[in-house]
C-alpha positions as CSV (number, residue, x, y, z in Angstrom):
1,X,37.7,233.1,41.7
2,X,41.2,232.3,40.3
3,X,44.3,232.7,42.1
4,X,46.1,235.7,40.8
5,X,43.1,237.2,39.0
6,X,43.5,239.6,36.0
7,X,41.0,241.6,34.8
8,X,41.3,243.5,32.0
9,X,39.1,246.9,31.7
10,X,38.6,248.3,28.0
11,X,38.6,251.9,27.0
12,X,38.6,252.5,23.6
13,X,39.6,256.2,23.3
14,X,43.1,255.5,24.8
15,X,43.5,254.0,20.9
16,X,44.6,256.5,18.1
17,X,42.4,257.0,15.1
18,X,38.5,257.7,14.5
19,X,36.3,256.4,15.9
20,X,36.4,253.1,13.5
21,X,40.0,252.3,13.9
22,X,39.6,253.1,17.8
23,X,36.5,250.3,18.0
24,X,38.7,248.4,16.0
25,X,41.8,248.1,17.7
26,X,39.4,247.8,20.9
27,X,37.9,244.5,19.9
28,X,42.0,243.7,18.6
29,X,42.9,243.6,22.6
30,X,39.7,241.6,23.9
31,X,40.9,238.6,21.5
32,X,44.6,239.4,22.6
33,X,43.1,238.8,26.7
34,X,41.0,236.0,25.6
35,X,43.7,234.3,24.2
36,X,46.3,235.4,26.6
37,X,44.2,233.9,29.6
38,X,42.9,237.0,31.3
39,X,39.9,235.6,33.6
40,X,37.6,238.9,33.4
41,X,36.9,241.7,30.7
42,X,34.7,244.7,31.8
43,X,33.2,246.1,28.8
44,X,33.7,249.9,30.1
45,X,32.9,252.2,27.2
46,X,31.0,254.8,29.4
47,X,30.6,257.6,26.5
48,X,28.9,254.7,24.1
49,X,24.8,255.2,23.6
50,X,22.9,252.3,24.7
51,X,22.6,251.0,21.1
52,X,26.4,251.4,20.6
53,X,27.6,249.8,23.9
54,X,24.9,246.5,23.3
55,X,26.3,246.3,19.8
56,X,30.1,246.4,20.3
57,X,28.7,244.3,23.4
58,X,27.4,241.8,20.8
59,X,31.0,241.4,19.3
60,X,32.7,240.8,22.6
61,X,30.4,238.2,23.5
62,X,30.8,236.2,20.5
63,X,34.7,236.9,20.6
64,X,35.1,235.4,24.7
65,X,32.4,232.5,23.3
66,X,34.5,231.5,20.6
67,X,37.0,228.5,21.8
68,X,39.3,229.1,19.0
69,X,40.4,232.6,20.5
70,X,41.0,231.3,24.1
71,X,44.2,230.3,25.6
72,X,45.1,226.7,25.5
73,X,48.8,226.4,27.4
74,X,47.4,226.2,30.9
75,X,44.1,225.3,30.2
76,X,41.8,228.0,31.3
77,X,38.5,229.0,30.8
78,X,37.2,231.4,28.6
79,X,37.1,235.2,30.2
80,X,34.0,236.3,32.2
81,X,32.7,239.4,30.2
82,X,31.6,241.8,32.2
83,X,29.5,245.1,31.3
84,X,29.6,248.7,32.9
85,X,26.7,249.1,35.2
86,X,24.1,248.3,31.9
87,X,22.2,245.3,33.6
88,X,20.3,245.8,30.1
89,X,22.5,245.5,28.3
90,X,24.1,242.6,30.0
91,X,20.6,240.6,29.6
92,X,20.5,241.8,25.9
93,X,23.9,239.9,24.8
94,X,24.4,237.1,27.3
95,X,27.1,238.0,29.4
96,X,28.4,236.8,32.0
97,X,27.9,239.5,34.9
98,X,27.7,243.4,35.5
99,X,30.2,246.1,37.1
100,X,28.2,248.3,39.2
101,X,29.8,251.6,39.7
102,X,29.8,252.5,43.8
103,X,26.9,254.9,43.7
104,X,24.6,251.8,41.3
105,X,22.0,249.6,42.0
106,X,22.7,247.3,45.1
107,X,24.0,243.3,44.0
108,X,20.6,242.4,45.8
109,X,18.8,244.6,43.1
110,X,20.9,242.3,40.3
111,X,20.3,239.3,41.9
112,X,16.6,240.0,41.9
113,X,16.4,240.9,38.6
114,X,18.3,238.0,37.4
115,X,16.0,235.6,39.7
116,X,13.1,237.2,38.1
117,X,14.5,236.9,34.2
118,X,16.2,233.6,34.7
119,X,18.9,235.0,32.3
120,X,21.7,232.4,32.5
121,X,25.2,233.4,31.2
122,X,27.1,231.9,28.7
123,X,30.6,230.7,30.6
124,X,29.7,231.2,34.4
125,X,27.6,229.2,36.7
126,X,25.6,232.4,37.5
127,X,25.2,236.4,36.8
128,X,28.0,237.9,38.7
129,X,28.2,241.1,40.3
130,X,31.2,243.5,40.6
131,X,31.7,246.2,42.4
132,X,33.9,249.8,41.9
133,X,34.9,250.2,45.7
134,X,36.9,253.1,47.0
135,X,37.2,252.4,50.8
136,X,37.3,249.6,52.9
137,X,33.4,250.5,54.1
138,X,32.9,250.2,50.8
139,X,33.9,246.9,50.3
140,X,32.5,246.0,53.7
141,X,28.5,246.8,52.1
142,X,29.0,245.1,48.7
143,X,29.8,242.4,50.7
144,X,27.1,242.5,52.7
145,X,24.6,243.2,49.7
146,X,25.8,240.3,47.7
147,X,28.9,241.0,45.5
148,X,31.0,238.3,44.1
149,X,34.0,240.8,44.1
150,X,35.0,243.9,45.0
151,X,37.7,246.1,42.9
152,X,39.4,248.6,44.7
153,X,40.8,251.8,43.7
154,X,43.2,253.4,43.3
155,X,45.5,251.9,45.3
156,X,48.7,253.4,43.7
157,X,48.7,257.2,42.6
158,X,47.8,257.3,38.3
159,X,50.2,258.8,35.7
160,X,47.1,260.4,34.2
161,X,45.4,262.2,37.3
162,X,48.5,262.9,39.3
163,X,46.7,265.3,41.6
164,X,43.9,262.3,43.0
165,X,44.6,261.2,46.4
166,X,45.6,257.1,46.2
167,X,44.1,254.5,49.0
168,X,47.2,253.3,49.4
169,X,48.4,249.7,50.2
170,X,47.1,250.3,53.9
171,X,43.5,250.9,52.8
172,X,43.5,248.0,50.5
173,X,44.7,245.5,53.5
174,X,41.9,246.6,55.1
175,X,39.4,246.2,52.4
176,X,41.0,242.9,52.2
177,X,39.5,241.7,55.3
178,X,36.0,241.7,53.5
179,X,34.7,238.0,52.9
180,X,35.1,238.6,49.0
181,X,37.8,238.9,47.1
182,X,39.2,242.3,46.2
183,X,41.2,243.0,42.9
184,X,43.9,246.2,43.3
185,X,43.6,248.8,40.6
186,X,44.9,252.1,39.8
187,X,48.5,252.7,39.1
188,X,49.5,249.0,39.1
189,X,52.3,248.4,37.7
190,X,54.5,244.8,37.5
191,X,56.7,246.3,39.6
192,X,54.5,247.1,42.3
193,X,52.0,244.3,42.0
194,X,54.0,242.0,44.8
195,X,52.6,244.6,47.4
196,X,49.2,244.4,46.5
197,X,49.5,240.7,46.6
198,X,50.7,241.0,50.4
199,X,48.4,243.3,51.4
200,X,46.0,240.5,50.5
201,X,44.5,241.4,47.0
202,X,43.1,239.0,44.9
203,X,44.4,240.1,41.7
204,X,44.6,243.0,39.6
205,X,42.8,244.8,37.3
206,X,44.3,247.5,34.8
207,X,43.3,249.6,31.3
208,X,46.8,250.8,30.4
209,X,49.1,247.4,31.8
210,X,46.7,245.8,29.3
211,X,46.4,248.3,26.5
212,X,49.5,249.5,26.2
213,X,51.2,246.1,26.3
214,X,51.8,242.8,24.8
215,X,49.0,241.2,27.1
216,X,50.4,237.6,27.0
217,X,53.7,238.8,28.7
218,X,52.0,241.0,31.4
219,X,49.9,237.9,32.2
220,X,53.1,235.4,32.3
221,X,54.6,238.6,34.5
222,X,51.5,238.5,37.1
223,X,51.0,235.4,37.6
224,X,54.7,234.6,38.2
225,X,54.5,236.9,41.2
């Protein structure tokens, strides 16, 4: 994993317009993060039907697989695309990994599946497995069952759901002490991404930093800190 990791989750209906305009201006922001260096895109459009999520699916795969959208001033590799908890779908399109929510499959299940397919994805030197961890007990068993990463939320308390109960920067140190790498999310903002940082995440992942941003001047921001 990178130092400073960014990963960007996507959610389309934070985007005015129908439907249309909203897939549009979706698929708008993954070139924006491939281009801007972001190392990981999760593909999180939970309300989609299976045949909608593999087809827009489709189009961020061939977006992160084209060279000519990826950022060239420090070098990196294209993004890691990542799909919500559809291992199907995942298979289907060639990407690079899944994102299991906390009450999914186990990693061992992916793994095994993967061993049995021998799907190999398109940018990464194997299937990758994240994990949506709300405790540090929950880190600790994704660990233990085989996750590449853990991301942990929410650290901070959200603008949107003021009345949900934040980790807090305590609970992340702890979850920190897992042997994977944990990525901070919920409520991150460039002004409180240092403390994450010291409490010994990873990186951070966001859908709003992203979205509602020039993504090439968060990512300069993050990594400077």
């Amino acid at each position: 994993m990178p130092d400073r990791c960014l990963l960007y989750i996507t959610d389309r209906t934070q985007f005015p317009g129908d439907e249309c305009a909203r897939r549009s201006a979706l698929l708008a922001k993954i070139v924006e993060a491939a281009a801007a260096g972001v190392d990981y895109i999760q593909l999180r459009e939970k309300d989609l039907s299976a045949r909608e999520l593999e087809g827009l699916a489709r189009e961020a795969a061939g977006i992160v697989a084209d060279p000519r959208r990826l950022a060239t001033s420090d070098q990196r590799p294209a993004p890691v695309l990542l799909i919500n908890s559809r291992i199907d779908i995942a298979l289907a399109v060639g990407a690079d990994g899944v994102h299991l929510r906390s009450d999914d499959v186990s990693p061992r299940d992916v793994r095994q599946l993967i061993d049995c397919t021998g799907h190999r994805p398109r940018t990464s030197d194997h299937f990758l497995t994240a994990v949506s961890c709300h405790t540090p007990a929950d880190v600790l068993r994704a660990a233990s069952e085989g996750a590449d990463f853990a991301v942990f939320a929410p650290v901070f308390e959200k603008k949107d759901r003021p009345g949900t109960q934040p980790a807090g920067l305590r609970s992340l140190h702890d979850a920190c002490q897992a042997r994977i790498p944990v990525l901070a999310l919920g409520g991150v903002t460039l002004q409180n991404a240092a403390q994450c940082l010291e409490a010994g995440a990873a990186g951070f992942a966001a859908i709003r930093l992203f979205q509602e941003n020039r993504i090439e001047s968060v990512v300069r921001a993050l990594r400077r800190i």
